[in-house]
N, C-alpha and C positions, 0 to 999 in steps of 0.2 A: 849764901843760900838762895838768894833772890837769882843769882848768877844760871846754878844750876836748875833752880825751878822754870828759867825761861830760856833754858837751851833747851832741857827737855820739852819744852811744850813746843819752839821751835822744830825740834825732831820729829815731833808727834803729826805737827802738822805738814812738814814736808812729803814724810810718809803714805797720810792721807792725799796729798795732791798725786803723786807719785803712782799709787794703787789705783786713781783713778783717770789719770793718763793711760796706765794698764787698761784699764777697762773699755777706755773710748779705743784704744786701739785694737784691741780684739773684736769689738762690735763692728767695724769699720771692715779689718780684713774679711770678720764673716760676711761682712752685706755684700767686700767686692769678688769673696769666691763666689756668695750665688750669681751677681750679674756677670762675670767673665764668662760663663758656662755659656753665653747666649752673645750674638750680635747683630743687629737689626742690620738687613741691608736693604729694607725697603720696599722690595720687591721680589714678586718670584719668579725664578727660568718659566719661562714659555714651556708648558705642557701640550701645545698644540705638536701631534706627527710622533710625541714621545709615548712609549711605552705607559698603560694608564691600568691600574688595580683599583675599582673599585666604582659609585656613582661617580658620574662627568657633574652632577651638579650637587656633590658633597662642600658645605661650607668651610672645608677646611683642605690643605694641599700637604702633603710631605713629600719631599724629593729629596733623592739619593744620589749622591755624584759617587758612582764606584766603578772597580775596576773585576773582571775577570779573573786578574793575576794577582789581586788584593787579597792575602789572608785574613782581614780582619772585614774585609767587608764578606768572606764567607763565613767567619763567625758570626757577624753582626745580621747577617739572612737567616742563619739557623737560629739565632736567640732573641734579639727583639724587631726581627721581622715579623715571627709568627703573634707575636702578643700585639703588636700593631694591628695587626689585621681580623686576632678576633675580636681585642677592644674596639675598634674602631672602624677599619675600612668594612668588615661584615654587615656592619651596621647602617652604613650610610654617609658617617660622620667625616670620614677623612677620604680621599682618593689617593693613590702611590703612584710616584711617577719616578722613574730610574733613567738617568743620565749618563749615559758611559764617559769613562774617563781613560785617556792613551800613557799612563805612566808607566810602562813597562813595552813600549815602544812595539816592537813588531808585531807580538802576541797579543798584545791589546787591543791591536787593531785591527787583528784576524777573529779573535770574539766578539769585539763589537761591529764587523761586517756583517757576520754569520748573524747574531741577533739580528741586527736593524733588517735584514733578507727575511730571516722567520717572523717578524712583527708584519712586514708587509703581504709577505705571503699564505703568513697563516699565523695570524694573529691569537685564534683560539688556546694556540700553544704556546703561544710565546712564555709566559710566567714558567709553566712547566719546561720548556728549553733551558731559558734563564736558568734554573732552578739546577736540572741535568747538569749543565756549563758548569756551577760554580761545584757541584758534587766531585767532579771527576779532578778539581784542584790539590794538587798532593799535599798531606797533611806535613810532613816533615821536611822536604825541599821544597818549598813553593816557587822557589827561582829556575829550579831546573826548566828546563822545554817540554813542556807540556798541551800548550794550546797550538793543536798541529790540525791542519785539514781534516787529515784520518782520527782524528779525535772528537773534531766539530762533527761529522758525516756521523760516526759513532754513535754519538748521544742522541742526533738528529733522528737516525732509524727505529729509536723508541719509541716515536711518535708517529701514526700513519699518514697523519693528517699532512704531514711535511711532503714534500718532492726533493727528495735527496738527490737527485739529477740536477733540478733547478737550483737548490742552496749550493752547489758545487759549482755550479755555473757561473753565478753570483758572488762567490770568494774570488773565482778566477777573476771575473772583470770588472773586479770591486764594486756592482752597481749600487752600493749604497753606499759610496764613499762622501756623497753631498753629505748625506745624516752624519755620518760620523762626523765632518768638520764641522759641521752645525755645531753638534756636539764639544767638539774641541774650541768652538769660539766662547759657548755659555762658559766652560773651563775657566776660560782668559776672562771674561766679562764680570764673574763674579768671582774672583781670584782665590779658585779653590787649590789651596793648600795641602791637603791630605782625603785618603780614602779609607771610610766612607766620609762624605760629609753631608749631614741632615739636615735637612731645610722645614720648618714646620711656618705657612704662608710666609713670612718675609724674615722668618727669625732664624739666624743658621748657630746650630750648638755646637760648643766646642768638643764637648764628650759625647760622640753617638752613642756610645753604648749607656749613658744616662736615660734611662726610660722613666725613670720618675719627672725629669726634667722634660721630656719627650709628653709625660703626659699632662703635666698643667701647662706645661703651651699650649696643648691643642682644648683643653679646661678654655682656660684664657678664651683663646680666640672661638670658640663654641660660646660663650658667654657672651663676649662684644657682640659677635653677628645677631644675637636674639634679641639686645636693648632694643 
């Protein structure tokens, strides 16, 4: 009797250590899916020359490495672009800065010509260009060729403010080909891996399209800057 009263009590307590090895391990993997979501790199791309949405002197920065030819970064403009910018950039609170990225080689680098030419020559427009560019993206082939001259000069004629002579001129003799490697070296420097990638001041998130993550970061760092 004594045998089986203290195996069972044996069982009982292995049991118990067992359930609660369980435990610390589920608490553990939950703490590290919320920190994977985020990875401090320190510091943020230089916004100086870049494309800028919002106060120059907003306590808080988010930056976009995307591409043109990137479907998910025209999703990610259409769905937590806009909430970004009435939470936040409307306000004061955050400024936008977009950083072209060349993953899709020829094309990418005929959009981010054409940009960085509309930002300098008529910067009023730019967002709105921007905006144009990523609209005319085909929703079901996005690889096909798309981003063509006659396409850029296209969407450019929407807007009067442009000199569609001058952006034409400008693709021809790549004059903003310096921005663009500028561009391509932050690429290499903060070793952006996929597009979109969001940077909220020095914190780059693994899921852009987490806006709840997107907004207690900038919670967070709106908090630190007022102690």
């Amino acid at each position: 009797m004594k045998n089986k009263n203290s195996g069972l009590k044996t069982a009982v307590i292995l049991t118990i250590i067992i359930l609660g090895l369980l435990s610390t391990l589920v608490v553990i993997n939950s703490m590290r899916s919320e920190t994977t979501n985020e990875t401090s790199v320190g510091k943020l791309p230089p916004t100086e020359g870049q494309p800028l949405l919002g106060e120059n002197d907003a306590p808080v920065t988010v930056v976009e490495f995307g591409d043109f030819k990137c479907p998910a970064c025209k999703a990610w403009g259409e769905t937590v672009f806009p909430e970004l910018v009435d939470d936040y950039v409307d306000n004061g609170k955050v400024k936008f800065s977009y950083i072209n990225v060349l993953y899709h080689g020829e094309e990418s680098e005929l959009g981010s010509l054409a940009a960085e030419s509309v930002l300098k020559n008529s910067p009023d427009v730019y967002w709105d260009f921007h905006k144009g560019l990523f609209k005319e993206q085909p929703s079901l082939n996005h690889d096909a060729l798309w981003i063509t001259q006659e396409k850029i000069l296209e969407v450019a004629s929407n807007f009067p403010s442009i000199d569609v002579e001058k952006l034409q001129m400008d693709i021809e003799q790549q004059s903003a080909i310096e921005e663009v490697n500028n561009d391509a070296e932050l690429v290499k420097e903060f070793n952006i891996q996929k597009t979109p990638t969001i940077m909220v001041n020095g914190i780059m998130l693994e899921d852009p399209f987490d806006y709840k993550k997107i907004k207690s970061l900038i919670e967070k760092e709106l908090e630190g800057g007022n102690k």
